[in-house]
SESEGU-491105 format. One record per residue (C-alpha): residue number from 1; x, y, z. Coordinates in Angstrom, 3 decimals, decimal comma, padded with zeros to 6 digits. Example, Ala and Ser with C-alpha at 12.3 -4.5 7.8 and 13.67 -1.06 7.14 Angstrom:
BEGIN
<node><lovex>1</lovex><X>012,300</X><Y>-004,500</Y><Z>007,800</Z></node>
<node><lovex>2</lovex><X>013,670</X><Y>-001,060</Y><Z>007,140</Z></node>
This chain:
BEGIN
<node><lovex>1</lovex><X>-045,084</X><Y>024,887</Y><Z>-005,325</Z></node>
<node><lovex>2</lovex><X>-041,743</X><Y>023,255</Y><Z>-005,931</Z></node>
<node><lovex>3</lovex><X>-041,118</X><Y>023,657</Y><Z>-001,621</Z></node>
<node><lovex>4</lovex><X>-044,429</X><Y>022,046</Y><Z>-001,210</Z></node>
<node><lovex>5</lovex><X>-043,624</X><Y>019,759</Y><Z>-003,948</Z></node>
<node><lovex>6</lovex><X>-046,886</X><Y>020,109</Y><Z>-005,893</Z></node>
<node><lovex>7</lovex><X>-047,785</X><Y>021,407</Y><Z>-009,328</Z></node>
<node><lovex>8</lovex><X>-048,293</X><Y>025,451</Y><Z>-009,454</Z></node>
<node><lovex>9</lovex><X>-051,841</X><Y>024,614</Y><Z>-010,911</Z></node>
<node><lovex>10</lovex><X>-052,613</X><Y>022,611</Y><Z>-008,043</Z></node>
<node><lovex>11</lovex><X>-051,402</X><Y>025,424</Y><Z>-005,929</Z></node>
<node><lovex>12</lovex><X>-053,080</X><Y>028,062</Y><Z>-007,219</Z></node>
<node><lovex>13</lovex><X>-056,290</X><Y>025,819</Y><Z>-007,433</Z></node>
<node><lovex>14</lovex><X>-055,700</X><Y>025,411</Y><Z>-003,363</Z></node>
<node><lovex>15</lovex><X>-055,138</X><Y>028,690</Y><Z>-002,791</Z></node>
<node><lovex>16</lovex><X>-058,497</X><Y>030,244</Y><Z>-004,814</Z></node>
<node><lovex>17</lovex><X>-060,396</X><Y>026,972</Y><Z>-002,800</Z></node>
<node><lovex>18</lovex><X>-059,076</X><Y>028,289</Y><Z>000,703</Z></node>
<node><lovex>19</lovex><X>-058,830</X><Y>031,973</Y><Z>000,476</Z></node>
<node><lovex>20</lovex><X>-061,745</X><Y>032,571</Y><Z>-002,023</Z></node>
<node><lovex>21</lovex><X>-059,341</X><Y>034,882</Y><Z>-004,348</Z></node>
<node><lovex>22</lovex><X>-056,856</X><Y>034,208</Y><Z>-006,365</Z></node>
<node><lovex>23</lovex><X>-053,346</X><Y>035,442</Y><Z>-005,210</Z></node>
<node><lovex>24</lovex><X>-053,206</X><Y>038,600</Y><Z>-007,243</Z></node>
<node><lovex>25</lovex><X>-056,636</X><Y>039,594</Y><Z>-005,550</Z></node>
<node><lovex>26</lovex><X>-055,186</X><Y>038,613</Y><Z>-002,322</Z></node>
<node><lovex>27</lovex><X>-051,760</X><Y>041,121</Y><Z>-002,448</Z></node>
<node><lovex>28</lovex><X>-054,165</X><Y>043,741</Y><Z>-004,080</Z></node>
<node><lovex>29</lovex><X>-055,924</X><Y>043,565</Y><Z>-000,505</Z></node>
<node><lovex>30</lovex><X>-052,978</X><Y>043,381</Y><Z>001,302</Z></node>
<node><lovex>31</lovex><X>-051,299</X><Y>046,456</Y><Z>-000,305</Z></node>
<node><lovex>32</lovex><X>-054,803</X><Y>048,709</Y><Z>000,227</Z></node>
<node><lovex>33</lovex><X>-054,837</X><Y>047,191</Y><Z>003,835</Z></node>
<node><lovex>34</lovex><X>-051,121</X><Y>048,653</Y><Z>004,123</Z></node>
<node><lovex>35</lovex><X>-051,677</X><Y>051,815</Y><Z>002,700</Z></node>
<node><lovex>36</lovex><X>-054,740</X><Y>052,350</Y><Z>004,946</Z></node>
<node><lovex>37</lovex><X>-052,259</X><Y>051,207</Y><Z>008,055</Z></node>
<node><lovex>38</lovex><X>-049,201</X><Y>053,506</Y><Z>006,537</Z></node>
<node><lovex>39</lovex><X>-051,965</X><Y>056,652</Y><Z>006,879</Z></node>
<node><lovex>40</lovex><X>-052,877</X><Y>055,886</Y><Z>009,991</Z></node>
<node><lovex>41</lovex><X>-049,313</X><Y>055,312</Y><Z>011,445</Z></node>
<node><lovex>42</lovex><X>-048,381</X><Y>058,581</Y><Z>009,946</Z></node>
<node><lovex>43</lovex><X>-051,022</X><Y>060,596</Y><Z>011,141</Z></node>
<node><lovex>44</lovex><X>-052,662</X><Y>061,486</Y><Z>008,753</Z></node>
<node><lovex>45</lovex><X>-049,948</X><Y>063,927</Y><Z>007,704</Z></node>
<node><lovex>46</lovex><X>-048,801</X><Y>062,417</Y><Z>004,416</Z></node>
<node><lovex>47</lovex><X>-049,458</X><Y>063,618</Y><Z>001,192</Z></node>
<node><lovex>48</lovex><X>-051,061</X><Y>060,704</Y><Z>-001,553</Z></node>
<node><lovex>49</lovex><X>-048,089</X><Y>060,364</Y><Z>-003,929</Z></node>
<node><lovex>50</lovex><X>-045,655</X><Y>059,357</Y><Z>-000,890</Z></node>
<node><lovex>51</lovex><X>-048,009</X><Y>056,822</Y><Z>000,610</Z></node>
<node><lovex>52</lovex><X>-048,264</X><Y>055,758</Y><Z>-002,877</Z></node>
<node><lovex>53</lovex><X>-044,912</X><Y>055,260</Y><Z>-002,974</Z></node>
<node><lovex>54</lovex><X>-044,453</X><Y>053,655</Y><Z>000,660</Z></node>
<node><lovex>55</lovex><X>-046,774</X><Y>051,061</Y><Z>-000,077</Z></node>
<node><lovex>56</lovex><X>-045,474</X><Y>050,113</Y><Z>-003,510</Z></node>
<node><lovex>57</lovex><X>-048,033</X><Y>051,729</Y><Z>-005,623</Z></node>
<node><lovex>58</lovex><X>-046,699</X><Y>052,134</Y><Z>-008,994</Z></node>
<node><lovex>59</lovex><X>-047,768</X><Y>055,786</Y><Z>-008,927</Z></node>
<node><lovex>60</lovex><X>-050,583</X><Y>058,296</Y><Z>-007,084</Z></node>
<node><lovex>61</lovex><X>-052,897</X><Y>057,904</Y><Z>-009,811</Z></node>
<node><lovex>62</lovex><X>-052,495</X><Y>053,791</Y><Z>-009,275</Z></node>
<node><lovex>63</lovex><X>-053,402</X><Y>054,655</Y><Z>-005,727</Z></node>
<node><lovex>64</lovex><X>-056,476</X><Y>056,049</Y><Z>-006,371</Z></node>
<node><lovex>65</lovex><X>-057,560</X><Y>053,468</Y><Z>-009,072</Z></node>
<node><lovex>66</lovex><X>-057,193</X><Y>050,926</Y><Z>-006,458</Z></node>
<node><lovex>67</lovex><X>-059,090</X><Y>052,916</Y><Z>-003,837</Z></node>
<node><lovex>68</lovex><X>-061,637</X><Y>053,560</Y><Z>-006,462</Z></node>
<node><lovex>69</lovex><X>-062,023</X><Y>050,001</Y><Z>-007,316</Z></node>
<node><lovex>70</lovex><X>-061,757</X><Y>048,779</Y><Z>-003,583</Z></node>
<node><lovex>71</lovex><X>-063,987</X><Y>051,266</Y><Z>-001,902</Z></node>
<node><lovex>72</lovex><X>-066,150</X><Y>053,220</Y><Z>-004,642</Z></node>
<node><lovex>73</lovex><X>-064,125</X><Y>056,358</Y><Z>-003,260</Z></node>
<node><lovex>74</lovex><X>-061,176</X><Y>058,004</Y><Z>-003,929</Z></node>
<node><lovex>75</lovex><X>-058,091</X><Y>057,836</Y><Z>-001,200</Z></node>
<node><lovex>76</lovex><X>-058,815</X><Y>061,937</Y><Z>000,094</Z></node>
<node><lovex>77</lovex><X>-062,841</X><Y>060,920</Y><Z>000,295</Z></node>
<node><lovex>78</lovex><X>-062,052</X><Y>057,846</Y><Z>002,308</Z></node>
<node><lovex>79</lovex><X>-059,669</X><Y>059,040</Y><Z>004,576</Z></node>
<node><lovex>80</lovex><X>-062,483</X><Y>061,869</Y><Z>005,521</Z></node>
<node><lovex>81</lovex><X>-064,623</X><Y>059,080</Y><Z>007,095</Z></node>
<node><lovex>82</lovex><X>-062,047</X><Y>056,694</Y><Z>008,142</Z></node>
<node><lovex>83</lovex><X>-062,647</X><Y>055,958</Y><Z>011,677</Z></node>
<node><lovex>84</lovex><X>-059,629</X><Y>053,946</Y><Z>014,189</Z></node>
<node><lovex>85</lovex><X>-061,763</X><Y>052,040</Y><Z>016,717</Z></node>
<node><lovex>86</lovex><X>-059,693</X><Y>050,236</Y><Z>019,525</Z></node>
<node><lovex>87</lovex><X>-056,564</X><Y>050,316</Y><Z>016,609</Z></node>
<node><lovex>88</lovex><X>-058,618</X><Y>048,920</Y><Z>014,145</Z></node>
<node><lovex>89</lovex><X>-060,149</X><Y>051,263</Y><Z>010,989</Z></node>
<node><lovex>90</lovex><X>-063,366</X><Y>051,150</Y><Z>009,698</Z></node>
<node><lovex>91</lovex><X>-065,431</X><Y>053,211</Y><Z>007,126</Z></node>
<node><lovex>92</lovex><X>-069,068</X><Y>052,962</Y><Z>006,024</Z></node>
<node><lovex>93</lovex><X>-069,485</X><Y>051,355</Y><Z>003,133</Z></node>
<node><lovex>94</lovex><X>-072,896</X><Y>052,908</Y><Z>000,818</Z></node>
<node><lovex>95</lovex><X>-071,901</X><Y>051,143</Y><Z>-002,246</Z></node>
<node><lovex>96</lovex><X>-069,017</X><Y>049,484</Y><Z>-004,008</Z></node>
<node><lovex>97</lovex><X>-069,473</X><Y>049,842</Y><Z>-007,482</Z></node>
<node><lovex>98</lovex><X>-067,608</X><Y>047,031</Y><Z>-009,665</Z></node>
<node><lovex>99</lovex><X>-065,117</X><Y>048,663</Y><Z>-011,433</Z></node>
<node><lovex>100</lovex><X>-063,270</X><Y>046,921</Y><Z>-014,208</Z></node>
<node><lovex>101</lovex><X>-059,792</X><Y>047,353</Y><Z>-014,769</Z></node>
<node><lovex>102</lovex><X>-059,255</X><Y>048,997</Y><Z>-018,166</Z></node>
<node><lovex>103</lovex><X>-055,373</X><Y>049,326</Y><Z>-018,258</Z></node>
């Protein structure tokens, strides 16, 4: 804000208006994107608590609430379907439940 010389409210404000999320739902989909690269890079070899860990999840069990919330499935059930197609990864999505954060 202060680079762009602009109030933070205004910022904020612009970025919700052109992103459609506010910037703490925006790096929540960033880290889940990274952790879903970070398995695939590592093929599929990793055990949950280090990716956890490699992509700055506070634990395993943060992991999975975030998988849980994102997906409606838990990291090991989503990485069972995961699919790379032409180095991109996709999953079938039944249902995403909305899941409210209760910490």
């Amino acid at each position: 804000a202060e680079y762009l010389n602009i109030s933070r409210k205004t910022l904020l404000r612009l970025f919700k208006k052109h992103l459609s999320l506010s910037p703490t739902e925006y790096k929540s989909i960033v880290k889940f994107r990274k952790a879903l690269i970070a398995y695939q890079d590592q093929q599929k070899t990793t055990n949950l608590a280090d990716l956890a860990y490699t992509v700055d999840y506070y634990d395993q069990s943060d992991l999975n609430f975030h998988f849980k919330q994102k997906t409606g499935q838990t990291p090991q059930e989503l990485f069972k379907v995961l699919q790379t197609i032409q180095q991109g990864l996709y999953w079938q999505v039944d249902h995403v439940p909305k899941v409210q954060d209760k910490r």
